[in-house]
C-alpha positions as CSV (number, residue, x, y, z in Angstrom):
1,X,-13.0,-4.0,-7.8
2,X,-13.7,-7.9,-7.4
3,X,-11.8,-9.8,-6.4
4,X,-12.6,-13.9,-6.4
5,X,-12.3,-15.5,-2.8
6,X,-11.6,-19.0,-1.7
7,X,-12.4,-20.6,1.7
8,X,-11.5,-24.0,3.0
9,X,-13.2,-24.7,5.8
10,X,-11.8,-27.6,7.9
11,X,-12.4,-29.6,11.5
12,X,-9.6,-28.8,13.8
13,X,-7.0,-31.6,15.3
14,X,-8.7,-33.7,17.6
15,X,-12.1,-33.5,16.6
16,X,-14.1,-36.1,15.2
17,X,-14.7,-36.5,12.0
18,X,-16.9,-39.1,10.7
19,X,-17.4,-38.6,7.4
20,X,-13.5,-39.1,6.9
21,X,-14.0,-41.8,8.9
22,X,-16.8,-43.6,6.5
23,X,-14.8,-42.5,3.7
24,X,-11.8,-44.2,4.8
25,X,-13.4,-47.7,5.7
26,X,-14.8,-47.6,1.9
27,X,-11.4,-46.7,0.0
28,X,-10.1,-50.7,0.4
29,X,-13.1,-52.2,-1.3
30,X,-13.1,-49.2,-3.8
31,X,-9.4,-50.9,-4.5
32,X,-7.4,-47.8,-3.0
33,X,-5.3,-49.4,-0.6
34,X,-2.6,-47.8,2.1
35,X,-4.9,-44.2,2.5
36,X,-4.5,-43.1,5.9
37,X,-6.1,-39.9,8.1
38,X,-8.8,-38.8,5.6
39,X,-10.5,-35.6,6.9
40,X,-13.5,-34.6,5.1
41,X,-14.2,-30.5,4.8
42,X,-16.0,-27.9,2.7
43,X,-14.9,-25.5,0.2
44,X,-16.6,-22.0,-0.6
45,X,-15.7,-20.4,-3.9
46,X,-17.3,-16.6,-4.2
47,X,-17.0,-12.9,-5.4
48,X,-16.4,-9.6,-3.2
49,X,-16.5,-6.1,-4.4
50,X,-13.6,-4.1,-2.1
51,X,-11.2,-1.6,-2.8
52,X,-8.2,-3.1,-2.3
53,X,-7.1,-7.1,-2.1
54,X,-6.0,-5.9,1.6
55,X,-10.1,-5.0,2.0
56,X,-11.1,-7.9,0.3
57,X,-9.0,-10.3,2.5
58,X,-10.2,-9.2,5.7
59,X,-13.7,-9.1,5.0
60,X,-13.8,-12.6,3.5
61,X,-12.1,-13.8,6.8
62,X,-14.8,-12.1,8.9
63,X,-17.3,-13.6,6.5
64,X,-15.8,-16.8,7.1
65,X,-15.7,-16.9,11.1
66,X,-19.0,-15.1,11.4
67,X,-20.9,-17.4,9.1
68,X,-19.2,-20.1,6.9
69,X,-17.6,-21.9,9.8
70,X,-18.0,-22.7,13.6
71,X,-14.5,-21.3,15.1
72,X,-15.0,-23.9,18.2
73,X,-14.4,-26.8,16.5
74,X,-13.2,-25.9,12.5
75,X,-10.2,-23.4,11.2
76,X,-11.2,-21.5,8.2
77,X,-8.7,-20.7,5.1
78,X,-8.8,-18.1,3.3
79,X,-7.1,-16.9,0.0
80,X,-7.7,-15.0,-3.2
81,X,-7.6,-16.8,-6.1
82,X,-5.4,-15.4,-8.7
């Protein structure tokens, strides 16, 4: 069975994050005004074949700390999408 997978993928608290950073200096001249803490991240949107949503789950979270994020400095997410 497939089931569709989502991963957010996420720098943990305390590490830097410049591309929030740049992204927040630019929001006042963009006219967006009183946005605070932006934190920038990724977002991976696939397919796995498992029998069960139990099977899926766990192998999309291995997936996700073996290869989509760096488990030192980022927290990975994962759900399946309805």
């Amino acid at each position: 069975m497939n089931y569709s997978v989502i991963v957010e993928v996420t720098l943990r608290p305390g590490i830097a994050d410049p591309e929030g950073a740049t992204i927040e200096r630019a929001l006042p001249a963009l006219g967006f005004s009183g946005v605070r803490g932006v934190r920038a991240g990724k977002l991976f949107r696939f397919d796995i074949e498992a029998d069960d949503a139990g099977a899926a789950l766990a192998s999309a979270q291995s997936l996700s700390q073996r290869l989509l994020s760096n488990p030192v400095i980022e927290d990975a997410a994962v759900r399946l999408e309805n």
